[in-house]
N, C-alpha and C positions, 0 to 999 in steps of 0.2 A: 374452150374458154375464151382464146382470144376472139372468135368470131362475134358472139354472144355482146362483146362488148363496143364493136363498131355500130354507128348508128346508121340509121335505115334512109335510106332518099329516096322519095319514092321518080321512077322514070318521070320524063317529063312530059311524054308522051300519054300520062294518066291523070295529068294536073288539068281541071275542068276550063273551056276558053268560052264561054256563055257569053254572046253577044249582050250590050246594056248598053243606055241612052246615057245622054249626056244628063240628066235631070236624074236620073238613078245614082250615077257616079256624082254630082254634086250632094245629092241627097248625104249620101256614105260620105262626103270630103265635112261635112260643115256635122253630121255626128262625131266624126274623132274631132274637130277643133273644138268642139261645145265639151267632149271628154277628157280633153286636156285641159281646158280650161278650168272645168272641174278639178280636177289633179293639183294645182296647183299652176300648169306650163303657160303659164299668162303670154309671153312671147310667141310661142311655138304659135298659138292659136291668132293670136294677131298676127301672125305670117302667113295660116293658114286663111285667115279671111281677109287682106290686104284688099285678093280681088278674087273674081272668081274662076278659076282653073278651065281651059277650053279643050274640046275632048274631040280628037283627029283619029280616030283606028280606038285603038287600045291605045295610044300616046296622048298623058295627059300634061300638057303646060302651063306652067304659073310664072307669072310677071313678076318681080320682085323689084324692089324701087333701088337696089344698091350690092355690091357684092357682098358685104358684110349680112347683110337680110340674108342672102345666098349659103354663105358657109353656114349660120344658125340652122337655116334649114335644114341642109344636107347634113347634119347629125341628127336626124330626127328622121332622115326619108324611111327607113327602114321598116318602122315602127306603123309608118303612114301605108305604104304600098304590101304591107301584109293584111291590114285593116280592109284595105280597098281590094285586094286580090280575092280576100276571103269572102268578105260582102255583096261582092258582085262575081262570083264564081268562073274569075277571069284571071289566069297565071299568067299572062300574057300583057299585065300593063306594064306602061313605064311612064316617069313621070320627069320631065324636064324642066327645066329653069330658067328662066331669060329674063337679065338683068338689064333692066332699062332705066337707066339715068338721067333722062330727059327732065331739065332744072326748068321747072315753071315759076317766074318769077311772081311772089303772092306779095302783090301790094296793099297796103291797110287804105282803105276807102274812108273816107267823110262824109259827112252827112251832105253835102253838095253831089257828092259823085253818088251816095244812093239816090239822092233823089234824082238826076238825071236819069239815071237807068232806069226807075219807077216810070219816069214818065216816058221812057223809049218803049215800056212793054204798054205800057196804061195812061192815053195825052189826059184821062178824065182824072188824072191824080192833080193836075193844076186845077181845075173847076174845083174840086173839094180842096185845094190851099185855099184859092180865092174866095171862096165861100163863106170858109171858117175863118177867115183870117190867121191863118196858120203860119208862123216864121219858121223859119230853119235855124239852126243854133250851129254855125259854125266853130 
């Protein structure tokens, strides 16, 4: 009776390792975020597509902008790397996390600083001010 009642694992040496592209493995990462998103897991899935995960072996990594993004995650990895195991017939992945906190400073632009930059990509944006007579409204 008590055998009957332990559960089965199977070796690991029977778990499938099916080589797959990194465009296969994105394909499977951006169905479970589109399915949680479904679900309700609005965050999970904006974590999931923050950026997009880059695939070295079987080791897949995701950039997350902060440690806090990081622990949300890793309560959720579980759920993700069976999805992806199963999907891409590879027992063999593992997925890492690296928290990068590099602060880009996002300054609010005026209509001065757009139009300069217009005219660093495009000098024929001043021939069409001058043409039309077009002011800027600072």
């Amino acid at each position: 009776m008590e055998e009957s009642s332990k559960s089965y694992v199977k070796p690991t040496s029977v778990l499938p390792t099916e080589d797959f592209t990194e465009t296969e493995m994105l394909v499977q990462w951006n169905k479970y975020a589109e399915r949680l998103g479904q679900k309700g897991f609005k965050i999970m899935e904006s974590l999931l597509l923050i950026n997009d995960p880059t695939l070295d072996g079987t080791k897949i990594t995701l950039e997350l902008p902060n440690e806090g993004s990081k622990l949300d995650f890793e309560t959720q990895i579980n759920g993700l790397l069976g999805h992806l195991k199963g999907h891409l017939h590879n027992h063999d992945i593992t997925i890492e996390i690296v928290v990068n906190e590099k602060v880009e400073t996002k300054r609010s632009y005026n209509d001065q600083d757009r139009y300069n930059r217009l005219l660093e990509i495009n000098p024929n944006i001043e021939l069409l001010r001058s043409t039309f007579g077009l002011d800027l409204h600072v």
